[in-house]
N, C-alpha and C positions, 0 to 999 in steps of 0.2 A: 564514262565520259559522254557530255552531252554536246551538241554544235547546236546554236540559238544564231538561225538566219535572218533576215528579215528587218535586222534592227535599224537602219537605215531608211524604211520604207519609207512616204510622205505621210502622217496621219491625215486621215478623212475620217468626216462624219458619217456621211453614205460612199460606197464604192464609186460612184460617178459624179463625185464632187470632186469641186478641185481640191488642192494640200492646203490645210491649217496654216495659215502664215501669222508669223507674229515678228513686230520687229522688224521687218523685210526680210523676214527669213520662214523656210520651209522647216512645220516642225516633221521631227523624225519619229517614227516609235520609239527610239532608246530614249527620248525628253520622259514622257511620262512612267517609263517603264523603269528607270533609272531614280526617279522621282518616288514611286513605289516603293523603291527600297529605299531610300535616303531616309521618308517618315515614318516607315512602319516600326511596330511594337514587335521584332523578331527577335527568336530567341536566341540567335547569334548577330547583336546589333553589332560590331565591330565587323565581322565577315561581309553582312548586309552593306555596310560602307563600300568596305570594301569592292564588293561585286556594284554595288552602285555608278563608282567611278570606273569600272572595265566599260561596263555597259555605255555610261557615258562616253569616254573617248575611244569605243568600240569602230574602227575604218570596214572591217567586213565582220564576216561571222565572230563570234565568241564561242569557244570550246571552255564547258567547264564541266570541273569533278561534279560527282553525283550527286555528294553534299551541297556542293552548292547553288546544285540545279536545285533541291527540295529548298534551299531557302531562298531564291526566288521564284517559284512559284507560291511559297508560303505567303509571301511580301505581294505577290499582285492578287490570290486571291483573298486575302485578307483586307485588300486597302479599301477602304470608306470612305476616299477623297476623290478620287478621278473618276471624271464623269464614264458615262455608260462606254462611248463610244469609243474613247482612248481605253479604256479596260481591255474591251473587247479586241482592240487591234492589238494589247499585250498582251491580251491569251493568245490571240491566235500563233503570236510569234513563237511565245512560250510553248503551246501544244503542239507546234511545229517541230520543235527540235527533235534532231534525230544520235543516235546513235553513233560513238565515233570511238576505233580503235586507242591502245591508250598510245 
């Protein structure tokens, strides 16, 4: 099992920008990273949903099985839509996670 921290962070374009706002709202990394699995072509789109909407209404970390750490990381490195910079702040989240008893 894996724990994915960070999902709440502010997305930036550079570190010393301010937070993406849209909306009058701060976006979070879970927006675009939740977004990743919602479109992608994965090979368990039902599960992808599924983790889509945890990530989505995610309040602190997300602990998930192993499987379904490989099918979100399958879903952000594979997506062709989101720009560089939100990618990058879902890997980082994603290559973040660590390790967590079951």
């Amino acid at each position: 099992m894996k724990k994915i921290d960070g999902l709440q962070e502010p997305l930036r374009m550079f570190p010393d920008d301010p937070p993406i706002i849209e909306n009058g709202r701060v976006i979070q990394v879970k927006v675009p990273l939740s977004a990743a699995l919602a479109r992608a072509n994965s090979s368990d789109p039902a599960q992808a949903m599924t983790l889509a909407q945890r990530i989505r209404d995610a309040e602190d970390g997300l602990v998930v099985e192993d499987a379904d750490f490989a099918i979100i990381e399958e879903c952000v490195r594979g997506d062709q839509i989101t720009v560089n910079f939100a990618k990058a702040a879902c890997l980082d989240v994603v290559n973040g996670a660590e390790e967590v008893e079951q």
